[in-house]
KERO-694833 format. One record per residue (C-alpha): x, y, z; residue in three letters; chain. Coordinates in pm, whole numbers, plus 50000, padded with zeros to 5 digits. Example, Ala and Ser with C-alpha at 12.3 -4.5 7.8 and 13.67 -1.06 7.14 Angstrom:
<rs>
px,py,pz,minu,marmi
51230,49550,50780,ALA,A
51367,49894,50714,SER,A
</rs>
This chain:
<rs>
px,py,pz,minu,marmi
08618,50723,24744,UNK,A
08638,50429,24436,UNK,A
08985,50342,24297,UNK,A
08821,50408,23964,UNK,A
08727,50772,24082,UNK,A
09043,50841,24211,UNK,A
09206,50748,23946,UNK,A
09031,50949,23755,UNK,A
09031,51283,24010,UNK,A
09472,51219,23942,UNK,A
09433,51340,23560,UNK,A
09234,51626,23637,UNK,A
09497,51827,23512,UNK,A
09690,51612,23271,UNK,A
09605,51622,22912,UNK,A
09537,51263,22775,UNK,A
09716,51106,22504,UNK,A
09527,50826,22497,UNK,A
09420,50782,22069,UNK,A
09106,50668,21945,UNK,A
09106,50277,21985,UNK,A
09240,50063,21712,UNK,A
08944,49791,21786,UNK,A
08633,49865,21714,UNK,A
08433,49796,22003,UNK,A
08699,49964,22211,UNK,A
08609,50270,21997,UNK,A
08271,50276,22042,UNK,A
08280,50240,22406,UNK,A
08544,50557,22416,UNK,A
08320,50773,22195,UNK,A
07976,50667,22402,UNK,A
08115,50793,22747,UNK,A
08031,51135,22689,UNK,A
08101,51441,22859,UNK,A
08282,51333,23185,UNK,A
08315,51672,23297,UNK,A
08100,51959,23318,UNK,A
07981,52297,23462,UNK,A
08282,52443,23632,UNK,A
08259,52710,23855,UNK,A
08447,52945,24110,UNK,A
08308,53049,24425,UNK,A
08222,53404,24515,UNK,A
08559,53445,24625,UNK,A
08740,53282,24430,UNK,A
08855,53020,24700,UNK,A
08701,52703,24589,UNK,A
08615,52536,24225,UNK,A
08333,52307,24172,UNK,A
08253,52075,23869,UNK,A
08033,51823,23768,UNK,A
08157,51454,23723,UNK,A
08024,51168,23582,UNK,A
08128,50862,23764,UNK,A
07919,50509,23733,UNK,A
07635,50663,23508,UNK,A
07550,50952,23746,UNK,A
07634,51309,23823,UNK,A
07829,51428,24161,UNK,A
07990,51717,24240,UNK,A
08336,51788,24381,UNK,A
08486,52080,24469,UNK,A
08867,52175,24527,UNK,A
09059,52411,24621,UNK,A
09160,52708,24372,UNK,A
09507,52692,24451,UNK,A
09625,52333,24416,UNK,A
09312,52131,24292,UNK,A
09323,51944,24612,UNK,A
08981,51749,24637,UNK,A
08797,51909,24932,UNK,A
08461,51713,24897,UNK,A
08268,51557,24700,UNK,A
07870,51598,24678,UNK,A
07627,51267,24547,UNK,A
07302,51099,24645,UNK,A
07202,50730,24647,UNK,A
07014,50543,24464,UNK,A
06900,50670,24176,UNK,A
06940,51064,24241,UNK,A
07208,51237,24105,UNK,A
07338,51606,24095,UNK,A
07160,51813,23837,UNK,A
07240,52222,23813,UNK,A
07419,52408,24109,UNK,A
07514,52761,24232,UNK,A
07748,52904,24475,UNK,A
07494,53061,24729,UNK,A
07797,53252,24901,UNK,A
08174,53202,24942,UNK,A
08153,52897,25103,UNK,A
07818,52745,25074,UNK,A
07637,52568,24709,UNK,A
07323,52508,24660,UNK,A
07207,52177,24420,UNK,A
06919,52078,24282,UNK,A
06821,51704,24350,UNK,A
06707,51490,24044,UNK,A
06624,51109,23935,UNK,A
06760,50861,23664,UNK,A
06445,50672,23482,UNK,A
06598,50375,23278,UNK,A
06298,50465,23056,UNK,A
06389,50822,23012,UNK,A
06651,50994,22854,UNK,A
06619,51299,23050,UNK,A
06641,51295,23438,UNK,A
06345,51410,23653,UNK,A
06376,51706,23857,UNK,A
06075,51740,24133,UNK,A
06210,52094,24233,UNK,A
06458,51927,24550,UNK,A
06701,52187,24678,UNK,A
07025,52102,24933,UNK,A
07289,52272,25012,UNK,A
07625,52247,25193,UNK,A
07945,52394,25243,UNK,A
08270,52332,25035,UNK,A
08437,52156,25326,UNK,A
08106,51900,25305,UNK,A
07949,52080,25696,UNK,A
07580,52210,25721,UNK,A
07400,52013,25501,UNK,A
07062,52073,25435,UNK,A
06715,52042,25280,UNK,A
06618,52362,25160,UNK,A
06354,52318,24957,UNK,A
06068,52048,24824,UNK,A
05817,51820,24905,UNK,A
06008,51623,25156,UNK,A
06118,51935,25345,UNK,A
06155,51920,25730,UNK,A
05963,52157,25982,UNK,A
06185,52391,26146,UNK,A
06063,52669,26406,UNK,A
06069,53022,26281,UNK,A
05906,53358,26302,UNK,A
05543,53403,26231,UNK,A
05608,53634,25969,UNK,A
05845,53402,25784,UNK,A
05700,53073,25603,UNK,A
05816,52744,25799,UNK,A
06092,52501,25587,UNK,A
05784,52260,25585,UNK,A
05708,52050,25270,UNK,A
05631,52249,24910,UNK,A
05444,52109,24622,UNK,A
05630,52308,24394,UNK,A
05891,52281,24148,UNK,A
06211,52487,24206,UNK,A
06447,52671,24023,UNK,A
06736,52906,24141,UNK,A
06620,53202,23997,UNK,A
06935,53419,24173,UNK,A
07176,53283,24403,UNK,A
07244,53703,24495,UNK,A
07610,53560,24621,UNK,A
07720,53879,24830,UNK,A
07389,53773,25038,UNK,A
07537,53550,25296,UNK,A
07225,53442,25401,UNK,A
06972,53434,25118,UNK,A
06906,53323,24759,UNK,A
06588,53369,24554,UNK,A
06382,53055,24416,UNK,A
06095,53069,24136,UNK,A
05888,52784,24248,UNK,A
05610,52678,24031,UNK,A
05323,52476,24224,UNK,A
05190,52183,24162,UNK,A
04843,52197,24216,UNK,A
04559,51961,24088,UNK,A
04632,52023,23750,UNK,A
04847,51950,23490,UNK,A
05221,52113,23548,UNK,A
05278,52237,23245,UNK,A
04962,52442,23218,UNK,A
05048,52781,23067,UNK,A
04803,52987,23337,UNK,A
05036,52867,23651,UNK,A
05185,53118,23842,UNK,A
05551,53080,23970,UNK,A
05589,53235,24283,UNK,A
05931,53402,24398,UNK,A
06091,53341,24730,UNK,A
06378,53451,24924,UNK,A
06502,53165,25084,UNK,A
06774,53141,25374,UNK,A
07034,52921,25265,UNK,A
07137,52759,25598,UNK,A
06841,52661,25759,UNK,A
06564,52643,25439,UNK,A
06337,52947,25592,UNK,A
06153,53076,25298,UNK,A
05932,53445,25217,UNK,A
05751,53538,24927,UNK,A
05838,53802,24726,UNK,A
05574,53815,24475,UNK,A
05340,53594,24241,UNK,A
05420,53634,23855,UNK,A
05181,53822,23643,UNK,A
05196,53599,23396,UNK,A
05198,53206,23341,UNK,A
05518,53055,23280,UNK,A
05667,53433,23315,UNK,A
06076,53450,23295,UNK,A
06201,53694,23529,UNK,A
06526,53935,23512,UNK,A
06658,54053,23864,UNK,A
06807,54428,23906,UNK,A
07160,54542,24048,UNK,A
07005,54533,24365,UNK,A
06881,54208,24394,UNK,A
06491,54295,24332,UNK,A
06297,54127,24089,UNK,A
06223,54385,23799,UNK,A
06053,54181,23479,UNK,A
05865,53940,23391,UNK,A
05802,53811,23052,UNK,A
05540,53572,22943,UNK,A
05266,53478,22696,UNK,A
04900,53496,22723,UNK,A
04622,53210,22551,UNK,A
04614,53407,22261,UNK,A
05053,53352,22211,UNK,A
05083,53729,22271,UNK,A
05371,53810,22451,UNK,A
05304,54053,22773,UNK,A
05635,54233,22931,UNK,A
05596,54363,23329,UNK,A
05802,54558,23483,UNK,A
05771,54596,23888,UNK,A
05702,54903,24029,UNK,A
05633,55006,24403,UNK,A
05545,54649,24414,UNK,A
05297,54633,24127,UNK,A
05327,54482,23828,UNK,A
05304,54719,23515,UNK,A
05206,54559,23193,UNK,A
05431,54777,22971,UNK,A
05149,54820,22695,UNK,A
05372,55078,22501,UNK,A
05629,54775,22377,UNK,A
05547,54676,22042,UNK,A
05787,54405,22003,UNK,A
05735,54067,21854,UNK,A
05857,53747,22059,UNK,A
06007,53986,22282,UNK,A
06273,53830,22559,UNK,A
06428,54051,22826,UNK,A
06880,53970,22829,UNK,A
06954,54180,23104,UNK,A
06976,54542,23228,UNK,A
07112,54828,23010,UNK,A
07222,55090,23256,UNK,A
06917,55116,23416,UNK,A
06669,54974,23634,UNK,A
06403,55023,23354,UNK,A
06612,55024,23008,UNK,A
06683,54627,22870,UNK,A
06866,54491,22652,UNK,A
06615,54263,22469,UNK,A
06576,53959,22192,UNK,A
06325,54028,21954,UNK,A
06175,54045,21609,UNK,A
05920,54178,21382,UNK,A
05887,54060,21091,UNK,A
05994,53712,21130,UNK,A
06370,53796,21045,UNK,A
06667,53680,21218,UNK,A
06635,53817,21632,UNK,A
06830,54116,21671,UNK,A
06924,54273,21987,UNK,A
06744,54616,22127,UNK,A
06762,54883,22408,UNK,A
06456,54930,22497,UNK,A
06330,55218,22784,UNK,A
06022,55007,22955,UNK,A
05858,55371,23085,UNK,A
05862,55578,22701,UNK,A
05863,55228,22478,UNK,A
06164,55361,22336,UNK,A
06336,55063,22108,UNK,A
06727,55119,21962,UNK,A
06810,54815,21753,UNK,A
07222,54749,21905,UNK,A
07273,54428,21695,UNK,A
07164,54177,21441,UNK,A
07289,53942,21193,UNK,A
07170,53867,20813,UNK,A
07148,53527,20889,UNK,A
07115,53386,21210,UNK,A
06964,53434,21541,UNK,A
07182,53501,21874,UNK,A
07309,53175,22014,UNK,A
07445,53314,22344,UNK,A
07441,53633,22537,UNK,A
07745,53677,22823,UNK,A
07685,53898,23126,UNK,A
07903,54071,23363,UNK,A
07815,53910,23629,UNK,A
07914,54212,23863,UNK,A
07698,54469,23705,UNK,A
07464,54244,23513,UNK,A
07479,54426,23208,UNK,A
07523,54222,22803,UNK,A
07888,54264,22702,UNK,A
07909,54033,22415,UNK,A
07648,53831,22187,UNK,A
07756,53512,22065,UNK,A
07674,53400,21686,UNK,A
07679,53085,21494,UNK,A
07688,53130,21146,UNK,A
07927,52872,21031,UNK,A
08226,52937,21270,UNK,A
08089,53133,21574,UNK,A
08219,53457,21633,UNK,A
08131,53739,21905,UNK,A
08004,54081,21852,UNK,A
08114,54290,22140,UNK,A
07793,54551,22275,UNK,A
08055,54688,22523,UNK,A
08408,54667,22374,UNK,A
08524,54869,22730,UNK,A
08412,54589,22952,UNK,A
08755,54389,23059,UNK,A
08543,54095,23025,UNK,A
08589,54213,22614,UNK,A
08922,54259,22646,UNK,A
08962,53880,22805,UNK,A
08790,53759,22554,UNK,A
08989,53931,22280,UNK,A
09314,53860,22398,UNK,A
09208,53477,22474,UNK,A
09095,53413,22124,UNK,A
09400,53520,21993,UNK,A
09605,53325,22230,UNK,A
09391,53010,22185,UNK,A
09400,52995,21791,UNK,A
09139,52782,21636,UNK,A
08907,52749,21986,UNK,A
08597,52946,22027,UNK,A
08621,53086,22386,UNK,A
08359,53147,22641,UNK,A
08417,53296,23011,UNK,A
08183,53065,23221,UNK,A
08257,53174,23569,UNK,A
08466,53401,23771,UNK,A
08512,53533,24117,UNK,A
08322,53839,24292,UNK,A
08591,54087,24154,UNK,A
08662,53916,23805,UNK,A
09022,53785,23932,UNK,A
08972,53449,23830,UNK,A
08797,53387,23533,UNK,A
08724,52993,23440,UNK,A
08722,52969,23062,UNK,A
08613,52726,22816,UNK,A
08792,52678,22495,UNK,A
08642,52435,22244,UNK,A
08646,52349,21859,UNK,A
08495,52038,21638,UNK,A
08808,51815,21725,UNK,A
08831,51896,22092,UNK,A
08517,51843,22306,UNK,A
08669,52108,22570,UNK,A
08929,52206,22763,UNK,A
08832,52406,23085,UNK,A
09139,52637,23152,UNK,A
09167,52877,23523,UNK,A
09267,53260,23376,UNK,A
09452,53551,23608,UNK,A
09440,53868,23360,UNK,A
09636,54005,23631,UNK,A
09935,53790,23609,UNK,A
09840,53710,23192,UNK,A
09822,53328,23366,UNK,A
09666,53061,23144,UNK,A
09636,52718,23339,UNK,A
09491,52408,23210,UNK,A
09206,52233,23471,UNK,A
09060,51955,23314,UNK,A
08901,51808,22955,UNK,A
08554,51755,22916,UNK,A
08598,51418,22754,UNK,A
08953,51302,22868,UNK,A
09037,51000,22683,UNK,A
08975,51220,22319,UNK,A
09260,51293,22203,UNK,A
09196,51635,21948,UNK,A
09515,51548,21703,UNK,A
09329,51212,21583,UNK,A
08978,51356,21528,UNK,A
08795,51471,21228,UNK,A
08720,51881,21091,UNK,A
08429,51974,21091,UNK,A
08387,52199,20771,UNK,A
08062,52437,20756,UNK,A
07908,52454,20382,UNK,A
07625,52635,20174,UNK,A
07402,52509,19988,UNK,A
07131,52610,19726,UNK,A
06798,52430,19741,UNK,A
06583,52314,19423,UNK,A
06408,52644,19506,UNK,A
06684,52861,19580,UNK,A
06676,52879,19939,UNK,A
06993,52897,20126,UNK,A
07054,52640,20356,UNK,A
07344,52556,20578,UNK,A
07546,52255,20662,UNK,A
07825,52108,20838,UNK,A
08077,51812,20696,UNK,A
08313,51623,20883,UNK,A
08601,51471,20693,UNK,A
08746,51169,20812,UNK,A
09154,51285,20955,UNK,A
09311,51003,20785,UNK,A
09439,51067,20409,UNK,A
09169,50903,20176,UNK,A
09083,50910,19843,UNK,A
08730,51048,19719,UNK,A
08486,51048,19669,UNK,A
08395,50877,20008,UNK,A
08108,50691,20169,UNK,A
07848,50949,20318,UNK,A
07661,50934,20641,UNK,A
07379,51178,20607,UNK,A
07234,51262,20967,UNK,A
06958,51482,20991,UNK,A
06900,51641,21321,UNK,A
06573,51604,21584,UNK,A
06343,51841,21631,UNK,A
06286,51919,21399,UNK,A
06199,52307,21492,UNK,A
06365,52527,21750,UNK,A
06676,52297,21710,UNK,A
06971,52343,21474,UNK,A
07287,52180,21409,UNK,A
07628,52390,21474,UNK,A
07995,52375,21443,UNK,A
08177,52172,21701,UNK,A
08252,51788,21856,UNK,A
07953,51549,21790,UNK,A
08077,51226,21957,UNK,A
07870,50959,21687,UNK,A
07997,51128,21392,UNK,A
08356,51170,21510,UNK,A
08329,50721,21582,UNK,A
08206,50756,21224,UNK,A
08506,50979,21055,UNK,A
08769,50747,21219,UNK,A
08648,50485,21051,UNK,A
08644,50645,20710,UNK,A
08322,50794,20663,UNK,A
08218,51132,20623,UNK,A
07886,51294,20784,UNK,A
07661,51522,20634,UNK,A
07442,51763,20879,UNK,A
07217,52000,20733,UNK,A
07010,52264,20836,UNK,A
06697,52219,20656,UNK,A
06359,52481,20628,UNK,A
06227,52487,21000,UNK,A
06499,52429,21188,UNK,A
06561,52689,21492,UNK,A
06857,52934,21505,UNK,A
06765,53119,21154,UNK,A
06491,53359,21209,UNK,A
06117,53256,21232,UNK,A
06077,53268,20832,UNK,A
06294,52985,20811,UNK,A
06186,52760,21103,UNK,A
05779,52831,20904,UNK,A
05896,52712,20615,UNK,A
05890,52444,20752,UNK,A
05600,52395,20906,UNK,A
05330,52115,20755,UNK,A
05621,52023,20510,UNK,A
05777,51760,20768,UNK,A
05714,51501,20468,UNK,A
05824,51707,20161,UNK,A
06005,52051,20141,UNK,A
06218,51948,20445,UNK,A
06324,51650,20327,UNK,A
06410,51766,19966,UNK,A
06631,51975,20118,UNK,A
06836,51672,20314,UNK,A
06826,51511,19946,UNK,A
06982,51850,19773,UNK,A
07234,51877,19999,UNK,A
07344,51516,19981,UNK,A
07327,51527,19637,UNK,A
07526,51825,19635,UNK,A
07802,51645,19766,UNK,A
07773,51402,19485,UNK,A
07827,51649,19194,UNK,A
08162,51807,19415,UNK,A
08292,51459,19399,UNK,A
08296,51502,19776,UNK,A
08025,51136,19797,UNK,A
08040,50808,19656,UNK,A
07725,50822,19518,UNK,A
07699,50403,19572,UNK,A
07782,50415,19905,UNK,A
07544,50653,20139,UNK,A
07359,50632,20417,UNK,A
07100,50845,20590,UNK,A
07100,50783,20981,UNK,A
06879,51001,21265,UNK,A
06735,51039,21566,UNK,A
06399,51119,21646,UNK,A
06265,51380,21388,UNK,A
06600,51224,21226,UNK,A
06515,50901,21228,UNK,A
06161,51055,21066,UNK,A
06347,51172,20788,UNK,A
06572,50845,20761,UNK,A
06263,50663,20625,UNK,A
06105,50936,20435,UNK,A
06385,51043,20254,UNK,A
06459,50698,20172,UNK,A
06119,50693,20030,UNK,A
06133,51022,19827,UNK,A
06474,50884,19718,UNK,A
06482,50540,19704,UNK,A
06817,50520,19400,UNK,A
06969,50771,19632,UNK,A
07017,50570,20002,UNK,A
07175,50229,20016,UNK,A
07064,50171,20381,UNK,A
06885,50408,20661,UNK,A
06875,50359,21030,UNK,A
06573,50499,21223,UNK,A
06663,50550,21597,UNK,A
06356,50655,21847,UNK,A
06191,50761,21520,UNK,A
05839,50890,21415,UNK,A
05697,50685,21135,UNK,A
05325,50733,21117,UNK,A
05216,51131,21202,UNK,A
04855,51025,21340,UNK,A
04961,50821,21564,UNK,A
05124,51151,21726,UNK,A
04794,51254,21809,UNK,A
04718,50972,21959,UNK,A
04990,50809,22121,UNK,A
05319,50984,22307,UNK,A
05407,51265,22576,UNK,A
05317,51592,22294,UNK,A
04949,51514,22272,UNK,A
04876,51469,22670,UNK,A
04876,51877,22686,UNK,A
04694,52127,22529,UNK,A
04997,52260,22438,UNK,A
05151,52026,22251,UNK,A
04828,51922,22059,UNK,A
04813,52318,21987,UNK,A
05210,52231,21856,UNK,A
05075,51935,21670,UNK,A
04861,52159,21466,UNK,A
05042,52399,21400,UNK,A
05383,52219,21262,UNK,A
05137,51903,21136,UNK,A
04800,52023,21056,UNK,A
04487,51790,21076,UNK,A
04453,51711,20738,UNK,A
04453,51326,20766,UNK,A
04519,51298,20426,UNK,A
04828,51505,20458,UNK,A
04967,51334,20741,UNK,A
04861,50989,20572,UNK,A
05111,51101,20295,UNK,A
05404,51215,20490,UNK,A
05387,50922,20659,UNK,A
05689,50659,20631,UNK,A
05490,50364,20754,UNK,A
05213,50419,20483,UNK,A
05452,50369,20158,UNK,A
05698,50140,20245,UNK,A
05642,49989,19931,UNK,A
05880,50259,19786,UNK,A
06203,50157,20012,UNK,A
06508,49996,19844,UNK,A
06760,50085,20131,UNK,A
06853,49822,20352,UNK,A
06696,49868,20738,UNK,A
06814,49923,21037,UNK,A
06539,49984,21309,UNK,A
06649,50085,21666,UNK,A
06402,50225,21953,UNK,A
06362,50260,22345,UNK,A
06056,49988,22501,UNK,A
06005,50260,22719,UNK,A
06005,50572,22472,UNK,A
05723,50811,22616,UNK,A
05802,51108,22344,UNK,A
05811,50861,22026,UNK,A
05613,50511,22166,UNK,A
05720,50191,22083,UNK,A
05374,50170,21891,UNK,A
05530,50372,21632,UNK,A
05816,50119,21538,UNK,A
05566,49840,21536,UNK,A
05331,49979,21300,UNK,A
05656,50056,21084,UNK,A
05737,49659,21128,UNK,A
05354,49547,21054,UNK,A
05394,49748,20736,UNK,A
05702,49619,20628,UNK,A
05623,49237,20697,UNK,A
05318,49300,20468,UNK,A
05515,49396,20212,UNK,A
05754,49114,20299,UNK,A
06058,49356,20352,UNK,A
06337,49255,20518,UNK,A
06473,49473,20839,UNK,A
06728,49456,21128,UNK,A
06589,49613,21453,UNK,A
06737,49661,21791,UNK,A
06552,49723,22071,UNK,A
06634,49814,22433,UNK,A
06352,49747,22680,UNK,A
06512,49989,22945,UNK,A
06583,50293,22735,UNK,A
06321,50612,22614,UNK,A
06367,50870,22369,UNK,A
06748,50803,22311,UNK,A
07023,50661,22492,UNK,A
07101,50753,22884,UNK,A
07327,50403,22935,UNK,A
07640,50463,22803,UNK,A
07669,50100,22774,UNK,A
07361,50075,22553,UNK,A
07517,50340,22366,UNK,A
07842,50179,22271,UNK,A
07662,49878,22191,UNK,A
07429,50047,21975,UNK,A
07758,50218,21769,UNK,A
07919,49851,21762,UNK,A
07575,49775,21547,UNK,A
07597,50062,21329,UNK,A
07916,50075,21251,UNK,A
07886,49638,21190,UNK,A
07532,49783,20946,UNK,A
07723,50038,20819,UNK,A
08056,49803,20686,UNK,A
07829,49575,20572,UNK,A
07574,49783,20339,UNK,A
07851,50015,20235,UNK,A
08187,49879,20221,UNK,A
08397,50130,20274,UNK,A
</rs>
């Protein structure tokens, strides 16, 4: 083990003090590191803990014992593999998934690579993938040999000692995103790799729910026409449950039953509400909903698999408990109150719920993972997510409403800068990506928080079309990516202005992605409004997404293209940035990824050939080794340094 990694294992459990740092640079660096730890979990009994740690840009796993957080072993790959998601298999045994850093890629690749080995770091193996090795088993059973599939762990059925169930979906000749693939379910013996299938989905890219027993029960999935087509299993037949007549229907677990659900669904483009639904009769009782926004999280007990609590963001989140008698309730209750100010979530516990690991979190803390014995009433601090934040010197995060020009609703959150200032102050307005199916919420955003200690306040807004509001809202804002949307990033920013919250000489519009979209076209729309916008990884001509870029290479995402776009090239010509730059007054700042596959670099240069026709001066950075965003951390901090260095000078706060 490094010296840097041990010292960092010794303040696993110590709370840091350290501030945010007085020099600049030093402050972006601390605010680009990200989430250092992550996905904490007991084992089945309750013996062992694993997380997730980020040490020299990539992901290993350690695990400890319960008890006294003594290290045990620690799980990582060379070269460029890392750990990406992992399940306790049994009470001594985890199973990983195996994935690969791309410089040019902000995501990691997974190839559907499964290993697994025991806490104390014996009986390591390959499970499952395309590199797996032959091993010499019954005739009935299907050889470890290799699989050109991609793997998920669809159960890791933990009081199996010997087994775990995998949806694999194969790889074929074709493309392997193509909606008519069928996954195929396996159980798979978790020592030595041995696999059987279970079943083939009905459906292409079907999401399945498993039963008390262990026994895949549904599957859920959408046919060409977008329909979506529930099955439920049956003396091992699928049974297309023709009786449900429920819009974007999506199964949340078990309700008593091995053929009642508790579903996610909607019908008439509202927010999604919660049902119990009886797959044999069709019967449908609505259980919960909100006015305003969709579900954001559904929790489980894990021992009977049945929906105790929904999770909702509107604003502040809050929980609405389904089964106020579940203890898991109770926990929750009683850990709310004792963690004022934190929203709470039980992410793991132990085969008989005596060890719960909980997650407390709020938009000045990034996370504090804490080990709770309801038992014993015993609270005990593990480790922060981002150690080196210290909550007392961040920024609130406050949520707001505002009215649109037309008199839709929309929602945003505003983070003040800690330190006493007078207003009105200089404005950072940051759309979010997307821009549909994504929202913005309450909670830690590392940039902004770098941007609030230096004395600027952020503006995020929910705008028509983004996710998380019912499917009348994310519509709206469908073919108005150049308009509607953008008017409402330029009422809400403006709405600041007449509450004296924004100096309305000094703001900014900065985004990713969609974001940095918007960054350009609302300086466009706006051009008295925005004293400088940055475009990061951004969009800037809408043909060119037909043409160039990840979306268009499927059928699916050319279908997406058409729907949120349309094909009127007169349309897209106009909500175009790169086609009316001659409207800009806002200083420039350009930054992109050479190797973006999602938003090419051809899109930033036929921003630039635009603007040096017109003669218009710009900053850009660009990093040859990045994609859609920032992976490095060091090409994150250095990309802060620059804003912060464009923001100073454009603004002067």
């Amino acid at each position: 083990m490094s010296i840097a990694m041990r010292w960092a294992l010794m303040g696993l459990m110590l709370f840091s003090s350290v501030s945010f740092a007085q020099n600049p640079s030093d402050a972006a660096k601390l605010f680009s590191k990200g989430a250092e730890f992550s996905q904490v979990k007991l084992s089945p009994g309750g013996d062992y803990l694993a997380v997730k740690m980020k040490h020299e840009g990539k992901q290993r796993l350690l695990m400890f014992s319960t008890d006294n957080m003594a290290l045990i072993h620690s799980v990582y790959f060379a070269g460029n593999a890392q750990v990406g998601d992992y399940a306790w298999v049994n009470d001594e045994r985890v199973v990983v998934s195996k994935e690969y850093l791309r410089g040019w890629d902000a995501q990691p690749q997974y190839y559907g690579e499964l290993m697994a080995v025991n806490a104390d770091g014996k009986k390591s193996a390959y499970l499952f993938g395309y590199a797996s090795a032959v091993q010499q088993v019954g005739s009935h059973l299907k050889k470890n040999t290799a699989i050109r599939a991609t793997a998920y762990i669809l159960d890791p059925l933990p009081d199996d000692e010997r087994h775990m169930l995998v949806s694999a979906k194969p790889w074929g000749n074709h493309n392997r995103l193509s909606p008519d693939i069928l996954q195929e379910v396996y159980r798979v013996d978790v020592y030595r790799g041995i696999r059987q299938k279970e079943m083939t989905a009905p459906i292409g890219n079907a999401r399945f729910l498993v039963d008390n027993s262990g026994d895949v029960r549904i599957a859920v999935g959408e046919n060409s026409q977008d329909e979506t087509q529930v099955f439920y299993r049956q003396d091992g037949d699928w049974i297309n449950s023709k009786a449900l007549q429920l819009h974007k229907f999506h199964p949340v677990s078990f309700a008593g039953n091995n053929h009642s659900l508790y579903a996610l669904a909607n019908s008439n483009g509202e927010p999604d509400a919660v049902y119990r639904v009886d797959l044999k009769t069709g019967e449908q009782q609505k259980i919960v909903d909100h006015p305003r926004v969709d579900p954001a999280a559904f929790w489980i007990n894990p021992q009977k698999r049945q929906l105790y609590a929904v999770e909702f963001e509107d604003g502040y989140p809050s929980y609405t408990f389904i089964n106020p008698d579940d203890q898991r309730s109770h926990h929750l209750k009683q850990l709310l109150h004792s963690l004022p100010g934190y929203q709470v979530r039980i992410v793991s516990e132990d085969r008989h719920g005596e060890k719960l690991v909980v997650l407390a979190f709020n938009d000045r803390d990034p996370g504090t993972y804490y080990l709770y014995t309801p038992k014993q009433q015993k609270l005990r601090r593990l480790l922060n997510v981002m150690p080196n934040i210290n909550p007392a010197h961040m920024a609130e995060v406050r949520p707001l409403d505002i009215k649109a020009r037309d008199g839709l609703m929309l929602q945003a959150f505003l983070t003040l800068p800690n330190a006493p200032a007078k207003q009105p102050l200089p404005l950072i307005v940051n759309p979010h990506g997307g821009p549909h199916f994504v929202r913005d919420s309450w909670g830690f955003v590392p940039q902004n928080q770098f941007l609030a200690v230096h004395g600027y306040a952020v503006l995020q807004v929910n705008y028509r079309g983004s996710g998380g509001y019912g499917d009348n809202f994310q519509t709206a804002g469908y073919q108005k990516w150049g308009s509607d949307i953008q008017h409402d990033i330029i009422d809400a920013t403006r709405h600041l202005i007449d509450q004296g919250i924004a100096d309305k000489q000094k703001i900014c519009i900065v985004g990713s992605s969609f974001g940095g979209y918007s960054a350009l076209q609302s300086a466009e729309l706006a051009p008295d409004l925005f004293k400088c916008a940055v475009g990061i990884a951004g969009v800037y001509d809408l043909p060119l997404l037909f043409e160039e870029g990840d979306v268009q290479q499927s059928a699916s995402g050319t279908g997406y293209l058409n729907q949120v776009l349309g094909n009127d090239e007169h349309t897209l010509q106009r909500m175009s940035p790169a086609r009316h730059v001659d409207k800009l007054k806002a200083a420039l700042l350009l930054v992109h990824g050479g190797n973006d596959e999602r938003a090419p670099i051809a899109q930033l240069e036929t921003l630039e050939s635009a603007l040096q026709q017109q003669q218009y001066p710009y900053q850009k950075m660009v990093i040859d080794d990045e994609g859609h965003g920032f992976f490095n951390d060091a090409h994150r901090a250095a990309f802060y340094q620059q804003l912060l260095d464009f923001l100073n000078r454009h603004l002067q706060p």
